[in-house]
Structure formats: structure tokens, C-alpha cells
Residue frames relative to the residue before (quaternion, step in Angstrom):
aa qw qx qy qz dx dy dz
X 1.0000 0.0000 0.0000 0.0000 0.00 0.00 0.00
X 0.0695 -0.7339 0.6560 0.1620 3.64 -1.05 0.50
X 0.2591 -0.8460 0.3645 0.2902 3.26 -1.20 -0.32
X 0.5450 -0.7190 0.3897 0.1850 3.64 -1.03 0.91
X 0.8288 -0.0835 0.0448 0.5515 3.42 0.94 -0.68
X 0.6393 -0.6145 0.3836 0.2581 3.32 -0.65 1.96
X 0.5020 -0.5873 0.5555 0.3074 2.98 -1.67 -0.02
X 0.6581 0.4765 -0.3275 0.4823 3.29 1.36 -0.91
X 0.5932 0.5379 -0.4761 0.3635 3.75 1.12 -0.09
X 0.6334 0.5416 -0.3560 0.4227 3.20 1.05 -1.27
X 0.3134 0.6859 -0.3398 0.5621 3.92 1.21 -0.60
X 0.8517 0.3824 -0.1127 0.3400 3.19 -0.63 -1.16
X 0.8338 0.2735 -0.1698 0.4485 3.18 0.68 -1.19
X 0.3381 0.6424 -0.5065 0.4653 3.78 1.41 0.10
X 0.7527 0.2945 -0.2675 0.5245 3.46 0.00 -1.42
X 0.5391 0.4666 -0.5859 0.3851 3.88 0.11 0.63
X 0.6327 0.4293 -0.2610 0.5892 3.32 0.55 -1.65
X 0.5758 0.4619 -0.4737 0.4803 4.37 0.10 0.07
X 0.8089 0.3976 -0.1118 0.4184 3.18 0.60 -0.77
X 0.3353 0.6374 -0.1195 0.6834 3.27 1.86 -0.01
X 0.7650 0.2828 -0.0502 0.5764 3.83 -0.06 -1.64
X 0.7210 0.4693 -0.3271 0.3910 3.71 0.83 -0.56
X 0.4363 0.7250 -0.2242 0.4834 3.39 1.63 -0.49
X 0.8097 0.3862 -0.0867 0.4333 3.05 -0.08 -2.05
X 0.7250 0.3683 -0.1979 0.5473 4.05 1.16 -0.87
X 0.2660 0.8082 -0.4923 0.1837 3.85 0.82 -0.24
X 0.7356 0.0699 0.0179 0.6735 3.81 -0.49 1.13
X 0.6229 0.4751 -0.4721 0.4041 4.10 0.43 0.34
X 0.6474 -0.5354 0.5006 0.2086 3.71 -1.32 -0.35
X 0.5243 0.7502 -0.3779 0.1397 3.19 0.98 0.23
X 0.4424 -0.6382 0.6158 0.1330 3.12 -1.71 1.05
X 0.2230 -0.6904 0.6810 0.0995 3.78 -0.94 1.17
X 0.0216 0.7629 -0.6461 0.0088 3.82 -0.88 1.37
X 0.2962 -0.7483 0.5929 -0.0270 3.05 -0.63 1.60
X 0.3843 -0.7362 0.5534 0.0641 3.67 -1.22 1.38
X 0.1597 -0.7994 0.5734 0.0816 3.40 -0.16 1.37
X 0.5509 -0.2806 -0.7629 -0.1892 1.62 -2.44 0.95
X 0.5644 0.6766 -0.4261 0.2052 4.18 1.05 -0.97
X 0.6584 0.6051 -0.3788 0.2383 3.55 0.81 -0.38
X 0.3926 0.8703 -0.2652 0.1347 2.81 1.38 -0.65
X 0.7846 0.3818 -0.1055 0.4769 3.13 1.18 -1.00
X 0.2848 0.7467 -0.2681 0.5379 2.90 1.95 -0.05
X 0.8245 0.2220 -0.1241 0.5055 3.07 -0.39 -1.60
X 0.5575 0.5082 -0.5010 0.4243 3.62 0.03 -0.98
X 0.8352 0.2270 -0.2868 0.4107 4.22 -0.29 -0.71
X 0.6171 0.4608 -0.4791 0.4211 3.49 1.27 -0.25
X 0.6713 0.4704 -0.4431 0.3631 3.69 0.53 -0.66
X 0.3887 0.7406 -0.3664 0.4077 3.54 1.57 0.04
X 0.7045 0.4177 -0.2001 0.5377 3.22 1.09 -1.84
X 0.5195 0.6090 -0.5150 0.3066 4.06 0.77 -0.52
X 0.3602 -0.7277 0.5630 0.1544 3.41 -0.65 0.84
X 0.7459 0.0965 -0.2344 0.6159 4.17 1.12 -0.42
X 0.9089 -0.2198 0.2009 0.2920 2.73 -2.18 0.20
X 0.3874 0.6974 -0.5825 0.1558 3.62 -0.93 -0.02
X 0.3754 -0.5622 0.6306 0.3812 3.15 -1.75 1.01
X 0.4261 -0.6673 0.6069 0.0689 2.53 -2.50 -0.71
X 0.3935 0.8050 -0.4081 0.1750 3.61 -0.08 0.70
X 0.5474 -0.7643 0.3397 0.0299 3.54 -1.17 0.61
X 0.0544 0.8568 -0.4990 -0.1179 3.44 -0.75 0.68
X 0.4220 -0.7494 0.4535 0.2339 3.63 -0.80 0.40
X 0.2414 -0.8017 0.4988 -0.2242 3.00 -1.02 1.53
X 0.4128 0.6759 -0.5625 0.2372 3.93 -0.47 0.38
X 0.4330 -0.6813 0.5887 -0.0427 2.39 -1.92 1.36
X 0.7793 0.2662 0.0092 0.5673 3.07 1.24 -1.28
X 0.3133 -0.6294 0.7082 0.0652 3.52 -1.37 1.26
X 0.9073 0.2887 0.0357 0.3035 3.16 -1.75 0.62
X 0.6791 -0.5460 0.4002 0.2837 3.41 -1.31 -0.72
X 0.5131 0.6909 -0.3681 0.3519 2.88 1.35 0.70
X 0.3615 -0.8024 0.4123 0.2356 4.03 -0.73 0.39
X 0.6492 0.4859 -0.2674 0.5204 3.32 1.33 0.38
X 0.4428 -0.7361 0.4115 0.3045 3.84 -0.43 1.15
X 0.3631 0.8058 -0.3969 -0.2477 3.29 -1.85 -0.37
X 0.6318 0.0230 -0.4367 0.6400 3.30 -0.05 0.88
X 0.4142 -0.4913 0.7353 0.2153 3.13 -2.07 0.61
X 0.0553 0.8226 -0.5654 0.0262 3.14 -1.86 1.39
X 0.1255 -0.9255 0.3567 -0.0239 3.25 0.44 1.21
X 0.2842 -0.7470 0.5993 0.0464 3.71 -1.37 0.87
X 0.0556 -0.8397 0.5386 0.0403 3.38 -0.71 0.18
X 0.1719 0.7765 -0.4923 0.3538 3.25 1.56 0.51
X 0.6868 0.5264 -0.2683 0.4234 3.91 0.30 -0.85
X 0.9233 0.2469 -0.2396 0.1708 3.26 0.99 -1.06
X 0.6277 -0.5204 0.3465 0.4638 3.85 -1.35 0.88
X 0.6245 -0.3692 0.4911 0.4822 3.96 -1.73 -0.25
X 0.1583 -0.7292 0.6648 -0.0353 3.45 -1.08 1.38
X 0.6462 0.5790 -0.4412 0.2292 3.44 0.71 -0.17
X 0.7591 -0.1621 -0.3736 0.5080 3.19 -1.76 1.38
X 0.3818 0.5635 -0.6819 0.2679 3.80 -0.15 1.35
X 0.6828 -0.5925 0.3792 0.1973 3.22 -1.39 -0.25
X 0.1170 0.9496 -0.2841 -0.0625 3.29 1.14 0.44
X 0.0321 0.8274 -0.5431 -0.1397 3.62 -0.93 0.57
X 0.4177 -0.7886 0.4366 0.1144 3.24 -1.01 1.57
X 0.1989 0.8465 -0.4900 -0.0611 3.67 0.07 0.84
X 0.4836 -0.6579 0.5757 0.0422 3.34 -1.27 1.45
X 0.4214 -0.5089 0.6458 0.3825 3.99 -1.12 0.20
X 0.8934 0.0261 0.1346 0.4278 3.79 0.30 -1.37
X 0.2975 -0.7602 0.5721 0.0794 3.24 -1.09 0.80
X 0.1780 0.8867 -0.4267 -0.0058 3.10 0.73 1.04
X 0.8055 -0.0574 0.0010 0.5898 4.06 1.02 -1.10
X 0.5344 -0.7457 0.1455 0.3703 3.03 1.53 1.59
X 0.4607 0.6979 -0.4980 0.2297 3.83 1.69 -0.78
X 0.6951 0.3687 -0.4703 0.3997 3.85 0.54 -0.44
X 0.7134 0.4999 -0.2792 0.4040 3.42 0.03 -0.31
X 0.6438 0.4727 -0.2907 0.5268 3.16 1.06 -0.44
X 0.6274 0.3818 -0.2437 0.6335 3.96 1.29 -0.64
X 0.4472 0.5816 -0.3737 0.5676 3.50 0.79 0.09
X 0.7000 0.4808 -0.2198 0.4802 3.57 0.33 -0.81
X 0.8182 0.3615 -0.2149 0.3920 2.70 -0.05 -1.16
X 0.4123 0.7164 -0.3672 0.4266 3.65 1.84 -0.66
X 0.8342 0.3819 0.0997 0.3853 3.29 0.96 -1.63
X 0.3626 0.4989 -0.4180 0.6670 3.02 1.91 0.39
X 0.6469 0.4875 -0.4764 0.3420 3.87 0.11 -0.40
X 0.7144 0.5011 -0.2863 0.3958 3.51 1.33 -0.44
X 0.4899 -0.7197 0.4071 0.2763 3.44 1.51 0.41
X 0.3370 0.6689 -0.6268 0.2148 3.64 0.29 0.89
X 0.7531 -0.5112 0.3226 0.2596 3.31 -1.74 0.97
X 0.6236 -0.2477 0.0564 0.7393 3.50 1.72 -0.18
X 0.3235 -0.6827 0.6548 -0.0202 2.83 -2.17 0.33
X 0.1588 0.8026 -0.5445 0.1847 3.36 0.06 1.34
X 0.1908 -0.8521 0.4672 0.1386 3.36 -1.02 0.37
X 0.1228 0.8403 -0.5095 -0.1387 3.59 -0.89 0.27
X 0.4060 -0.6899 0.5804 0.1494 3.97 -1.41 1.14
X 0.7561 -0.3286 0.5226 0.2173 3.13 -1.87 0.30
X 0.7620 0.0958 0.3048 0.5633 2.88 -0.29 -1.98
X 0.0369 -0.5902 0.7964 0.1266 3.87 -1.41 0.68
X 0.3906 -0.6072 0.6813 0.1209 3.41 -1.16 1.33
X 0.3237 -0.8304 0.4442 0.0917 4.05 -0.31 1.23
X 0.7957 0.2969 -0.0636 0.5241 3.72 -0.13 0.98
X 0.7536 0.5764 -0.0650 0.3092 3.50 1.49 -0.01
X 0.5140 0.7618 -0.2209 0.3267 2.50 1.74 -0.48
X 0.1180 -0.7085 0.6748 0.1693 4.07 -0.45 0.53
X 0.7378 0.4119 -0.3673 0.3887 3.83 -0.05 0.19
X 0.4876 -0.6091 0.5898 0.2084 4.13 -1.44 0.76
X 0.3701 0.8145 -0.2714 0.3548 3.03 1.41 1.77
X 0.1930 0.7840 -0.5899 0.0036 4.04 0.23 -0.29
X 0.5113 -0.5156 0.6456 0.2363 3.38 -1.64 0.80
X 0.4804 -0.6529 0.5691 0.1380 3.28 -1.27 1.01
X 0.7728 -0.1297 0.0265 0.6207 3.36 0.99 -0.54
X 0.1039 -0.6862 0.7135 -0.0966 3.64 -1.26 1.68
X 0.5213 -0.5608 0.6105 0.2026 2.92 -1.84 1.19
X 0.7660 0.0798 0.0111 0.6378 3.99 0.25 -1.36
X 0.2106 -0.4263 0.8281 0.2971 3.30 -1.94 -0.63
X 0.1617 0.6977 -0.6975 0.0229 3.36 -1.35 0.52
X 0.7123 -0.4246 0.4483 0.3337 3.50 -2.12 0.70
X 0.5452 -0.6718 0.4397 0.2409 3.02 -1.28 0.58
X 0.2843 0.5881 -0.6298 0.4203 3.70 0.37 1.41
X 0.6525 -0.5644 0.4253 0.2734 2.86 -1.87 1.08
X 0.0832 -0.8081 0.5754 0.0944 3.74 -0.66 0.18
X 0.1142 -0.8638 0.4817 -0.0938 3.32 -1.62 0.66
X 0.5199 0.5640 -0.3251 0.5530 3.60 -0.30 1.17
X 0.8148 0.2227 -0.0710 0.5305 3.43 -1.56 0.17
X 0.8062 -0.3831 0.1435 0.4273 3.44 1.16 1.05
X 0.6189 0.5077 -0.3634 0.4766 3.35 1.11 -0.28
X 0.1576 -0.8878 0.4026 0.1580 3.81 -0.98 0.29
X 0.0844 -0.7532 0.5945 0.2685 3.90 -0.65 -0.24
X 0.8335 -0.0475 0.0077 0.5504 3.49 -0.50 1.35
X 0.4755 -0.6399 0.3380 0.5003 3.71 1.13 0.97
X 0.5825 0.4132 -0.5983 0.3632 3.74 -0.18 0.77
X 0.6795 0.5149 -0.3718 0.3673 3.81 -1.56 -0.19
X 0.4505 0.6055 -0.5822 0.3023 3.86 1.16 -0.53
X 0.7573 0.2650 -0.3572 0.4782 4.23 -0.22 -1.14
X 0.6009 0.3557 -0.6912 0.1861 3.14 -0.63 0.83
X 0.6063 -0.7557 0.2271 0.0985 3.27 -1.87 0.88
X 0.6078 0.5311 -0.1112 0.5798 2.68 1.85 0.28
X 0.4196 -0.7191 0.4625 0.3049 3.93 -0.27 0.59
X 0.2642 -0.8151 0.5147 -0.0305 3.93 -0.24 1.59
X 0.1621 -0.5953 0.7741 0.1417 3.85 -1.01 0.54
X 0.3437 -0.5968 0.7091 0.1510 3.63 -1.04 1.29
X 0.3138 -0.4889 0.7753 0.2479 3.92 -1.91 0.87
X 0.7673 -0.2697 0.3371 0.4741 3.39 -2.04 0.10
X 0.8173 0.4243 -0.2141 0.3258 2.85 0.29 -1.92
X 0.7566 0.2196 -0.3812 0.4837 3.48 -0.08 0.76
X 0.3389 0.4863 -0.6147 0.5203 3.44 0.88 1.10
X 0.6231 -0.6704 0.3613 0.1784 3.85 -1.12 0.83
């Protein structure tokens, strides 16, 4: 494995996009909705970087099964989340990768009537996208290579590390 994006960048650039997300909601209602399980680490240091109030809650999402590096069907839960309606809601994802989660995600969360609905990723996976979709707010753009760490996984392992990893073959199963 090598790696693509420091820890001290990823570091760095949270407490922008906080500062950024604190701006843009100032004096608003907003509800941070963290995609389980890769966001995790995500949200947890970005809702750090939010300078105001805001709740928090979660919805569950996968694309991928297993050991494999290619998505398919999106399946989503909403058990986790709190009443969003006429709140402010930001959806944040580990990765943007062929926009289909996030984009069924929405629309999940448009049924609850919130005052808006914006969304922001980790990582925008560059060149991939099958959906008429852009993240409102992204930490990196990166190349289309699987990646790992800082919440992301390959076959649920690789999520604590602090840094964002390109797996070699050889440690693909």
C-alpha cells in the first residue's frame, strides 16, 4: 500500500470545509447526517471543525459486499435518523465515488422535507460518476484507484488507519 493523502492533509483540510460549512449555515438549523459505516471518521472531526450548533444523525448505506472493489445495488436504512424536517441537513459520505449512493440517499431524505439538502464527501473519485450529481462540498479529488483508511475499507479491514491508502494487487484478496 502507499499513500495518497496525508493525515496531516486530511487534518488540515477538515478544519477548512468546518469553516466553510460554518459560514454557509450561520444562525440556521442544521442537522449533520453522517453515512455509516466509512463516514465515521469523517464526520466525527468534521463536526469538530463546525464552529455552530448542530444535531447529528445517521443513515446506512452500502454499495459494496465483501471483498470486492466494484459497487452494486445501493441499500439504505434510515433507522438512525433524528426529524429533519424544515432543518438544514448535511449529508456527509467518506466517498463520492458513482454518485448512485448519494444520489438515492437524497432522494431518501427529501421525503422528510428538510429546509435544504446539501451534501458533502471525503474524497470525489474523478471521472466516475454515473449520476447529474456534484458534491457541494469535497475534501480531495482523486484518480480512480481504490482507496483505503480514515474510514474507508477493503473487505471491512483498513478503516483505522490515518491516512487515505491505494491498496498494490498483492494485498487485494
Amino acid at each position: 500500500m502507499y499513500t495518497l493523502i496525508t493525515a496531516e492533509q486530511i487534518a488540515l483540510r477538515i478544519k477548512e470545509l468546518g469553516a466553510t460549512i460554518s459560514e454557509t449555515y450561520q444562525g440556521r438549523p442544521l442537522t449533520v447526517v453522517g453515512v455509516l459505516s466509512g463516514s465515521v471518521i469523517f464526520v466525527a472531526d468534521l463536526m469538530r471543525s463546525i464552529g455552530i450548533p448542530h444535531r447529528l444523525g445517521f443513515v446506512t448505506a452500502s454499495s459494496y459486499r465483501g471483498a470486492t472493489t466494484t459497487g452494486g445495488e445501493v441499500t439504505v436504512g434510515t433507522g438512525l435518523l433524528p426529524d429533519i424536517t424544515n432543518r438544514d441537513v448535511l449529508l456527509v459520505d467518506d466517498i463520492f465515488d458513482t454518485g448512485r449512493t448519494i444520489s438515492r440517499l437524497l432522494k431518501e431524505l427529501d421525503h422528510a422535507r428538510p429546509a435544504s439538502l446539501r451534501t458533502a464527501v471525503l474524497l470525489w473519485k474523478d471521472g466516475c460518476s454515473q449520476v447529474d450529481l456534484v458534491p457541494d462540498y469535497h475534501g480531495f479529488c482523486i484518480p480512480n484507484q481504490f482507496v483505503v483508511g480514515y474510514g474507508l475499507d477493503y473487505d471491512d479491514d483498513y478503516r483505522h488507519l490515518p491516512m487515505i491508502g491505494v491498496l498494490e494487487p498483492q494485498d487485494l484478496k
